[in-house]
N, C-alpha and C positions, 0 to 999 in steps of 0.2 A: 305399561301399555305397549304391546309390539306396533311394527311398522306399518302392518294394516289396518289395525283402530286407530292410527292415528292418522294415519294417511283419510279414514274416514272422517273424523273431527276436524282434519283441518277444510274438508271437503262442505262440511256443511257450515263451519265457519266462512266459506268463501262466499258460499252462496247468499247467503245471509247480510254480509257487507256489500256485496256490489250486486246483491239483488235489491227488489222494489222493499224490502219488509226493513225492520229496524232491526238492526245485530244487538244483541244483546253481551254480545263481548267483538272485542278487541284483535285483534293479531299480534303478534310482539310489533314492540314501536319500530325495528330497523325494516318489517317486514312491510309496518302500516306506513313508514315514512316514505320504503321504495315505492306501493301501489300510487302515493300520492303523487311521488314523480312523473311516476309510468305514465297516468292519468292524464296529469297535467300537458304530457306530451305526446297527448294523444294514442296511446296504443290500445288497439281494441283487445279487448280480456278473449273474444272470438277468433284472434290473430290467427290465420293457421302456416304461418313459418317467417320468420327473421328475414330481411332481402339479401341476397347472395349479392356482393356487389363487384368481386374482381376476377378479373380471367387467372387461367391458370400460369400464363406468362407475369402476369403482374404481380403476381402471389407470388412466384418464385425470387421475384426482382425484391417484395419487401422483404422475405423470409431472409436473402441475403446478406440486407444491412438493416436487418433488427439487432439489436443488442445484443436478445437472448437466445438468439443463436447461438452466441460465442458458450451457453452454460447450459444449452439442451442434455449436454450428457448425464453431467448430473442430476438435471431434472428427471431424465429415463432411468438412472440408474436407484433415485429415490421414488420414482412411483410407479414406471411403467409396469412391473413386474406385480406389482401388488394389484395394481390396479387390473391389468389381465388376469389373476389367480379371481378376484373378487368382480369380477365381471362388470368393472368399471371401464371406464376411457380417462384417458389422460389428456388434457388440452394446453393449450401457451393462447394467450391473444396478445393482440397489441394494445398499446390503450385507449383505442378508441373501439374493444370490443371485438376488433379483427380478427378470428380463428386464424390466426399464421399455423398451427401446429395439431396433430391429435393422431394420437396413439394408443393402439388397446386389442382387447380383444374383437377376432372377427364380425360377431353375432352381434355383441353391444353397436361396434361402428353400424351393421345393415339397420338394424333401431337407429340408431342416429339420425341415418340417413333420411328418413321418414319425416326429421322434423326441423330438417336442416342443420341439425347440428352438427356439420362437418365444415374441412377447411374451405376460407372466402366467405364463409357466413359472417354478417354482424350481430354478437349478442349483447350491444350495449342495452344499458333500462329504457334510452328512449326510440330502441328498434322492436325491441321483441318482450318488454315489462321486465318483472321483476324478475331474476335470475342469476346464479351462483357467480358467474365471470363479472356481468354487467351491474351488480348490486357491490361487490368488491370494489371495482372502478371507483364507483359512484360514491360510495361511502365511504372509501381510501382503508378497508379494514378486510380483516379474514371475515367471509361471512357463510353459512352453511343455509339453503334454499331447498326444503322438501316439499313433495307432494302441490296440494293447492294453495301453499307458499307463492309459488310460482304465480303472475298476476293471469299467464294466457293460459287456459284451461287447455289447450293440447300437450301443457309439456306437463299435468299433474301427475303424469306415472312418471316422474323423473325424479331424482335428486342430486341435487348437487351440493360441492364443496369448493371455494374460492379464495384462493387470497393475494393480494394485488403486490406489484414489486417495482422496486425504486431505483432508478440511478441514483449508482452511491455517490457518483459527482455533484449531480445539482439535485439530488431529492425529487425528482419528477418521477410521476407514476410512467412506467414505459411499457407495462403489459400486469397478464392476470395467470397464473396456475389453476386449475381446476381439474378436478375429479368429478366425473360425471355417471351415471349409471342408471337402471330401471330401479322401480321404486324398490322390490321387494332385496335390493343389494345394499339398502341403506347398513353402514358403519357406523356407529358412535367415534371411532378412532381418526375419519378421513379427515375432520376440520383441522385436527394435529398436525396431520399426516401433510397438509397441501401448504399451512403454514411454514410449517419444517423446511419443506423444499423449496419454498418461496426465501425463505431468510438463509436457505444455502447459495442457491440462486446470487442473491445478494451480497454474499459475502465471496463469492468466486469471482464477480465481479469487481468491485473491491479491489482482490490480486491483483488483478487484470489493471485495472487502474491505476496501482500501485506502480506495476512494471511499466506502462506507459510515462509514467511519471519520472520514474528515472533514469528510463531511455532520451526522453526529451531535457530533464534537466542535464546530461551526459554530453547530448549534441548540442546544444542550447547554453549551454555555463560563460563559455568563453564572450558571449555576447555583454554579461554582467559582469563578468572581472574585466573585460576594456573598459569600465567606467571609472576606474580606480578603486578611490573611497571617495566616489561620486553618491548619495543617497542612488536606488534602482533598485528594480525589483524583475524575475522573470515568473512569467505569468501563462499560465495554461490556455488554450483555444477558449474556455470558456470563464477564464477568467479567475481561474482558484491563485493564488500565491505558492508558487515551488518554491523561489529561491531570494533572499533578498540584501540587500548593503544596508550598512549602518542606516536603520531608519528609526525614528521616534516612534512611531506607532501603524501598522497597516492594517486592514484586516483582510480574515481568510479570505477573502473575496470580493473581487472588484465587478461594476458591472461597465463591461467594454462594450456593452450590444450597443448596434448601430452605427458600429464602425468610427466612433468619436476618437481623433488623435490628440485630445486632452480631455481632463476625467477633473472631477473635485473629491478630493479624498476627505472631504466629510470635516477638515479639521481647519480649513481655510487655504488647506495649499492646492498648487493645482498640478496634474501631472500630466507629461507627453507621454502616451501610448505610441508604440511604435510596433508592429507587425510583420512576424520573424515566420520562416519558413514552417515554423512550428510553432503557434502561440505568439506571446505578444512581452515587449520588453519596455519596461515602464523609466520615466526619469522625470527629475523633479527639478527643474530648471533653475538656476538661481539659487539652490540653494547652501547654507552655510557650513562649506565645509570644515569641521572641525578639527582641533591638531589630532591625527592620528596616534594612538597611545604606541608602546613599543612591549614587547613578548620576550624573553630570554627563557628557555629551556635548558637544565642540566642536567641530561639523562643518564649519560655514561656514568661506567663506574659501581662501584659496589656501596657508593653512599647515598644520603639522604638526598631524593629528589628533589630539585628547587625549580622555583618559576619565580622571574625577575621579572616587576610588572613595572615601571618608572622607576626602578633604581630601587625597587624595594624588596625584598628576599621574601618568597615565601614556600614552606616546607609542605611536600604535598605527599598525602597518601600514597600506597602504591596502585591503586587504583586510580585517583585522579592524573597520576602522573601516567600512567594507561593509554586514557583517553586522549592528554593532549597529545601523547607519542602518536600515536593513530589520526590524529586531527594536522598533528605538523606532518606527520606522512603523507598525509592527503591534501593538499592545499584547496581544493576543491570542494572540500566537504564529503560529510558522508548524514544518512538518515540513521534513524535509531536502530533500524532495524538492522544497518549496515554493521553501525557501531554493536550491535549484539551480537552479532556471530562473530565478530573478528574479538571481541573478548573473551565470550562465552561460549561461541560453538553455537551448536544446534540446541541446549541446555539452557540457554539465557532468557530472559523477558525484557522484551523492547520500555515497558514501564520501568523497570529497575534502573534502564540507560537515562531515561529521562527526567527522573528523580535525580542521580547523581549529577547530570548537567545542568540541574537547575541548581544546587548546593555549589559546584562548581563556578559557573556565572556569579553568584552570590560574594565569591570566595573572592575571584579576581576583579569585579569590578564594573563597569559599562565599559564598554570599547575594545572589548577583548575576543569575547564569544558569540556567535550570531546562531541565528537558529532558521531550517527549512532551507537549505540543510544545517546540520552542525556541522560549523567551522569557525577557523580563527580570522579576528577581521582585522587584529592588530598587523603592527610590523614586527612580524615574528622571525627570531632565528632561534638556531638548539646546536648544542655539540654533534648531535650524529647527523643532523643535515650537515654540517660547516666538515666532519669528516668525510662524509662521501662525498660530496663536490670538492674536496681536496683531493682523493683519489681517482676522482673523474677526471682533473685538469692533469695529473700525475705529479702531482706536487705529495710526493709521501713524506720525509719530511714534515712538511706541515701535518699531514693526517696524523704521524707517530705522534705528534706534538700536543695534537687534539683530542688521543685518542685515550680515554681515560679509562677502560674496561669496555666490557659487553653492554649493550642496549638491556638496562631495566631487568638484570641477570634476573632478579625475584619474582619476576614475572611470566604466568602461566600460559598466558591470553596466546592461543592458536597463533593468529595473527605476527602478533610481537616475539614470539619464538622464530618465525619464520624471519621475520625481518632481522633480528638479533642475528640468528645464524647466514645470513646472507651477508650481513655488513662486517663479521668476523671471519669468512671464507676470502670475501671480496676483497679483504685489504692482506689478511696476508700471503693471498696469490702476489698480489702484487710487492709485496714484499721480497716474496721465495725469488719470484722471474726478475727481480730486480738486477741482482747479482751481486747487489749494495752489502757488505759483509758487514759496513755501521748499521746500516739499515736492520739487518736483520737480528742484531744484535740488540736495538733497542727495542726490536719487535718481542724478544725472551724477556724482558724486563715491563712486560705490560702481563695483565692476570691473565692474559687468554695464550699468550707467546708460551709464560712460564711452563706452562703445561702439554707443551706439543714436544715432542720426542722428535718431529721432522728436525724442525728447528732446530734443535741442540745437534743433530746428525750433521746439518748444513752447516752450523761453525765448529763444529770439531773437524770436519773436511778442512773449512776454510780459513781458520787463525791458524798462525803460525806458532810452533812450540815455542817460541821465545815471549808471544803475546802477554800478556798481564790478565787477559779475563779467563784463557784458558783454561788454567783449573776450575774455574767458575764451571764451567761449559762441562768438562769432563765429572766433575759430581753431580752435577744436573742428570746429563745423561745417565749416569750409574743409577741412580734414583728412580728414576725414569722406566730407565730396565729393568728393578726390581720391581 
């Protein structure tokens, strides 16, 4: 059946149902459930246009701090284009049916315009009946609205394609996509089509969230490590969980509405909400703080990674031994998604990170690793922190002392290449400008010294022919040279 038998059928199905005679069939149920709404709220099937209800000043002011502003491109770049070749319009509402947007070809908008369908119209179901934007709303789904579908018999040479979009923060409906056109431009493909861009929509948003998120956690952090290993938590404007301290249990999301400066966290405790330039920073008053467990890291060196969890030895992959180098690098924490690039590159999967930190947390125990962000919550120390802060204070000495090879040599991870090569540059600058000829002498006797040719150059200058390591120094270098 093409688009005009059926544009006929559903023509005299209409008449049929909300004429005086008894219909002898049905409409689909999403189509008979929106007339039921329409109905019930009053809107004449004779309607002839939607009320226009905001000035052009007003429109500009919500257009501004709508959400989907911020992912209009995308939306242009996935429909407008098709939707002009096929003689459609492209729409955005808000969710209360608000044409914020609409785009398309010329001739379809002067139609448009004819039946209101342009921007400051409301096409919610209970302004203007059943209809592609305001049937999406309403029903919270993709829905597709042809011909005498439509409940107000001026828009039956229409058809539309709708489908409604969510803040990925709280799941609330915040507007609608729709593909609009005359009857005879009806598509089998638009319902796809308006979905697609609705779940891209969604998921640009998403990013966008994302980066908000750890912008705020970035500025925001230092407020939750002045708690110690205080139980705390920091907490988004609306309430989601970014960041948290050693706690028993929270969930993703708290509800802070109403401005409450204590909450009940569902399990008997009760928490101070407290309200930060940015979000809101939670704490748990009185409660028991636990002995803080302790971390030992041995990175350095060309052996078997360890992590020292209370005195107890445990042998770590080189991968897990990875992550806590990256997690002791960061006392802050990092997200998975952080943690994937700085292992992986651009090549990784943020699930692979958080499969491994879950096997990890497993491994070391309660009181070690915390999560949103990943980080360490123990009292942690490692040989390549306890070397660089020797070399910070200039205490080299100690550093040579500490220093037992390269950071995690076998390791490929972007990141820890970068840091390895920094902290082996770092110390023996400091070395070389030292002047220290012990110094530098027990800098050739570490695996990274052994292999520098400077090195060997600066003590064959500087020992004396009489010295005892000298020959040492002089086959090195000859070595070296070949």
């Amino acid at each position: 059946m093409d688009a005009a038998q059926e544009a006929r059928r559903l023509s005299e199905l209409y008449d049929e149902v909300l004429g005086e005679g008894r219909a002898p069939a049905m409409p689909r149920p999403l189509v008979a459930e929106s007339w039921q709404r329409s109905l019930a709220a009053s809107v004449d099937p004779e309607l002839d246009a939607p009320p226009m209800v905001v000035s052009a000043d007003l429109l500009e002011t919500l257009r501004e701090n709508h959400p989907l502003r911020a992912v209009l491109p995308v939306l242009r770049e996935t429909l407008t284009t098709i939707a002009d070749e096929a003689s459609h319009i492209m729409i955005v509402t808000d969710a209360q049916g608000l044409i914020l947007w609409r785009e398309g070809a010329a001739d379809v908008r002067r139609q448009a315009d004819r039946i209101a369908l342009s921007e400051g119209a409301v096409w919610a179901e209970d302004a203007i009946g059943t209809n592609g934007m305001g049937t999406a709303l309403a029903a919270d789904q993709p829905v597709q609205i042809h011909s005498a579908e439509h409940l107000v018999r001026r828009i039956h040479a229409w058809t539309c394609a709708a489908a409604p979009v969510h803040d990925p923060d709280t799941g609330k409906l915040i507007g609608a996509v729709d593909v609009s056109g005359p009857l005879r431009t009806v598509h089998p493909a638009m319902m796809a089509l308006v979905t697609a861009a609705a779940q891209l929509a969604e998921g640009q948003l998403r990013v966008r969230m994302a980066a908000a998120d750890e912008q705020l956690r970035a500025r925001n952090m230092r407020h939750l490590t002045a708690l110690g290993d205080a139980p705390g938590a920091l907490l988004t404007p609306t309430g989601r969980v970014l960041a948290v301290q050693p706690l028993a249990w929270l969930p993703d999301r708290l509800d802070i509405s109403g401005g409450a400066e204590r909450i009940e966290l569902g399990d008997g405790r009760e928490a101070v909400v407290e309200q930060l330039d940015e979000g809101y920073l939670l704490r748990i008053p009185g409660a028991v703080r636990g002995h803080r467990r302790s971390l030992r890291l041995k990175l350095l060196g060309s052996g078997q990674p360890i992590a020292v969890v209370g005195g107890r030895e445990i042998a770590l992959t080189l991968r897990r031994a990875e992550v806590l180098a990256l997690l002791l690098l960061h006392p802050s924490g990092l997200t998975a998604e952080q943690l994937m690039l700085q292992l992986y590159g651009d090549e990784g999967n943020p699930t692979t990170v958080r499969a491994e930190m879950h096997r990890l947390r497993n491994l070391l125990g309660v009181g070690i690793l915390d999560t949103k962000p990943y980080r360490i919550i123990a009292a942690v120390s490692g040989d390549v922190t306890d070397v660089q802060a020797a070399v910070r204070r200039g205490e080299l000495p100690k550093a040579l002392e500490l220093y037992a090879g390269p950071l995690l040599g076998r390791s490929d991870a972007p990141a820890l290449r970068a840091e390895r090569d920094e902290l082996d540059a770092t110390l023996r600058r400091a070395v070389l400008d030292s002047g220290d000829t012990d110094l530098v002498w027990r800098f050739a006797q570490t695996a990274t010294g052994a292999e520098d040719l400077e090195v060997f150059e600066v003590l064959e200058r500087a020992l004396p022919s009489t010295d005892h390591r000298r020959p040492a120094v002089i086959a090195r270098l000859d070595r070296l040279a070949r």
